[in-house]
C-alpha positions in Angstrom: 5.2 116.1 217.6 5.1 118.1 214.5 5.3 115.8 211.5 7.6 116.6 208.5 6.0 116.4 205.0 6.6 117.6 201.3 5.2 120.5 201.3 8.0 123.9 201.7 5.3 126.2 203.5 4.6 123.0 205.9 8.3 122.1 206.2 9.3 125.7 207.7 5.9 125.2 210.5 7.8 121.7 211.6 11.2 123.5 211.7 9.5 126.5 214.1 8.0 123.5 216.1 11.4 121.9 216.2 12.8 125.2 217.6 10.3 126.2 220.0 10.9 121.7 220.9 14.5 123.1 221.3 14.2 126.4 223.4 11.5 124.2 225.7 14.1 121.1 226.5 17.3 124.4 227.5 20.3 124.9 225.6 23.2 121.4 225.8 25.5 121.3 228.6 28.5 122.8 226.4 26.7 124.8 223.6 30.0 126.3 222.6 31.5 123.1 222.1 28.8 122.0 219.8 28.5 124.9 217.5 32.1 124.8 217.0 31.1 120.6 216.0 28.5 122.2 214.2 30.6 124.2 211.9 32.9 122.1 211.4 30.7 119.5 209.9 29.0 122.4 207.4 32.2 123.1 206.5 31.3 126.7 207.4 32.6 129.4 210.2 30.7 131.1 213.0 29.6 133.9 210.7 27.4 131.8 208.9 24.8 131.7 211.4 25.7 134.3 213.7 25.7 136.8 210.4 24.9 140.2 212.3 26.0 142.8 214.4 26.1 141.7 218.3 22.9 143.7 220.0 22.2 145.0 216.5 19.4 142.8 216.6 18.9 141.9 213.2 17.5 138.7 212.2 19.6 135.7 212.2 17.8 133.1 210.0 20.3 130.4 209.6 20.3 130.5 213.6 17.3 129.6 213.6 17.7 126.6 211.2 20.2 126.0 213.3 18.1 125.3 216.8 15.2 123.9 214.7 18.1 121.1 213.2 19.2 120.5 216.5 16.2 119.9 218.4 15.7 117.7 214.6 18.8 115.3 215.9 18.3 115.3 219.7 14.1 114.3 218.3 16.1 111.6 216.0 18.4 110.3 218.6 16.0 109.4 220.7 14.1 107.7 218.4 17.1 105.5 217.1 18.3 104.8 220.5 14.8 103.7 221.2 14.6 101.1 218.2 18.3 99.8 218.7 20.6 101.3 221.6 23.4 100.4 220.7 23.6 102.1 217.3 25.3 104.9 216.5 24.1 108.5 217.3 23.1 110.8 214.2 25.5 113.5 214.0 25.3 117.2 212.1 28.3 115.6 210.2 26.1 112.4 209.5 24.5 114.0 206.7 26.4 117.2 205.9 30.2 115.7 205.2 31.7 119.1 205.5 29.3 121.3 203.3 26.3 123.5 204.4 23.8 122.1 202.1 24.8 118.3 201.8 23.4 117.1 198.0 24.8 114.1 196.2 27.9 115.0 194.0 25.9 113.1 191.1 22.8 115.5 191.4 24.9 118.4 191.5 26.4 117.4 188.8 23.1 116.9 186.8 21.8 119.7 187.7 24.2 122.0 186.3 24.4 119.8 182.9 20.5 120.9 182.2 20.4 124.2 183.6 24.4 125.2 181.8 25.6 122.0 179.9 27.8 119.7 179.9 30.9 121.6 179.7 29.9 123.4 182.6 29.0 120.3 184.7 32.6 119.4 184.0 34.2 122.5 185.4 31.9 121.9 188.2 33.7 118.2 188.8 36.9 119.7 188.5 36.6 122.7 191.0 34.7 120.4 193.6 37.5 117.7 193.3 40.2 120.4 193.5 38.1 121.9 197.0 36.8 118.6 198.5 39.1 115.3 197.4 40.3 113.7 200.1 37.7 114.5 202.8 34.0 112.9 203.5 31.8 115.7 201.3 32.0 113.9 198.4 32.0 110.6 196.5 34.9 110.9 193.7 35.2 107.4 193.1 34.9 106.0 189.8 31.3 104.9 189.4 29.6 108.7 190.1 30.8 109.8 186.9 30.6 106.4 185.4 26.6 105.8 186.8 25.9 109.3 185.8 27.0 108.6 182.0 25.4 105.6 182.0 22.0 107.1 182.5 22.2 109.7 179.9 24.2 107.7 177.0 21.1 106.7 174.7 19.5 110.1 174.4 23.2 112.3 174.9 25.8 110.0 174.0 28.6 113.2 173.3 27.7 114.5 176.8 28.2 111.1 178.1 31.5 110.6 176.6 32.9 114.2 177.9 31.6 112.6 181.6 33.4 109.2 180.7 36.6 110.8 179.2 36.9 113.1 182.7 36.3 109.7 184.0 39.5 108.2 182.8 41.6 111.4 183.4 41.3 110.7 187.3 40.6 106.6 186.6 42.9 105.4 183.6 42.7 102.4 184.2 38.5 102.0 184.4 37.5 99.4 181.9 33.9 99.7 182.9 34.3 103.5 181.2 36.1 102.3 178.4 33.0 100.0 177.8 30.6 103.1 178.5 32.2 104.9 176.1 32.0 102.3 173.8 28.1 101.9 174.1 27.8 105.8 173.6 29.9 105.9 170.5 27.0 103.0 169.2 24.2 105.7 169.9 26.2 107.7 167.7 26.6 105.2 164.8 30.3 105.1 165.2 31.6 101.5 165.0 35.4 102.2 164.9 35.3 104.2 168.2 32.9 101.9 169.7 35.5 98.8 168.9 38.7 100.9 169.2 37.0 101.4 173.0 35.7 97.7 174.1 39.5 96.6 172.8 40.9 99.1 175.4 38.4 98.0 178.0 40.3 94.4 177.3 43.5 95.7 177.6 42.7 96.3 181.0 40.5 93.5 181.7 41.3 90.5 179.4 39.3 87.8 181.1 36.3 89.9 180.5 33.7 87.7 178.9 30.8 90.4 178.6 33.7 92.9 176.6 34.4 90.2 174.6 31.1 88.9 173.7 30.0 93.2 173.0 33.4 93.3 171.4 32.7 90.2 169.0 29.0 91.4 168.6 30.5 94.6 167.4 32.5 93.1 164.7 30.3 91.2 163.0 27.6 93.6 163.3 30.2 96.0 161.6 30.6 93.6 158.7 27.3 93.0 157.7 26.7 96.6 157.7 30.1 96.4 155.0 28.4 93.5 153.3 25.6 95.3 152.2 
């Protein structure tokens, strides 16, 4: 059995393996029925693989990936159904959610914020949320934005805060952003936005004894800095 590794050049040998694994084993009972499962679960239609003329024989890569990925499953199947049979069978859907190339909304996001910016990552957010809410592709909750800012506040707290602020147009009532935004407005040397921001994360959540304690630090910290 062909082994998958790192390397691109050895990743397309173990997905000809897979397929040749594939043609060897015979096509499923109802092949028609699972392409149609398969496009539904890459959100995609039956000209994505099947992409040229009929008898025009023109190559059909993505048909390709398509056998090698399912010989892939039927490989993985078997292999989970060894280890614990009663658990649940790996699906197309399982990873893709309803898009061809399944990637986490968060590195998506990312990506386009260093290759575009930050405004650009937002647009992104938006059109994806307008396209996939509602459905399995993507996580839209409150923490993919919120984890996202976190990790980017010290070194681009403004950037940060745009994430956070789109944050709070589809979660208003996120005190954990309010917070966030509060830390990134202290990277930024602003103590009146970072207070004005831990007092409307205690609006929200006035039992909140870390907001209070980083609200009360705040303060005082803001009065030395008067005293002097």
């Amino acid at each position: 059995m062909i082994k998958l590794v790192r390397n691109s050049g050895m990743k397309l040998i173990a997905l000809i393996g897979l397929a040749r694994i594939a043609a060897a084993q015979g096509p499923p009972a109802d092949l028609g029925a699972q392409m149609q499962s398969i496009a539904q679960a890459l959100g995609v239609s039956c000209g994505y693989c099947h992409s040229a003329e009929r008898g025009s024989g023109k190559p059909e890569p993505k048909k390709d990936i398509a056998r090698a990925m399912m010989a892939m499953t039927r490989e993985i199947n078997a292999k989970v159904q060894a280890a614990s049979p009663n658990a649940a069978a790996v699906q197309c859907v399982t990873c893709h959610r309803g898009v061809a190339i399944p990637r986490q909304l968060s590195e998506i996001v990312t990506q386009t914020m260093k290759e575009q910016g930050v405004d650009a990552a937002i647009a992104q957010y938006r059109d994806l949320r307008k396209q996939y809410y509602g459905r399995q592709a993507y996580d839209f909750g409150e923490n993919t934005l919120l984890t996202l800012a976190q990790q980017i506040s010290n070194n681009k707290p403004s950037d940060a805060i745009a994430l956070l602020q789109l944050n709070l147009e589809f979660n208003p009532r996120s005190a954990a952003s309010y917070a966030a935004i509060s830390f990134a407005y202290t990277r930024k040397l602003d103590d009146e936005a970072a207070i004005a921001n831990l007092e409307k994360a205690l609006e929200i959540e006035p039992e909140n004894g870390i907001y209070q304690g980083q609200l009360e630090q705040l303060k005082r910290y803001q009065r030395a800095r008067q005293r002097k």
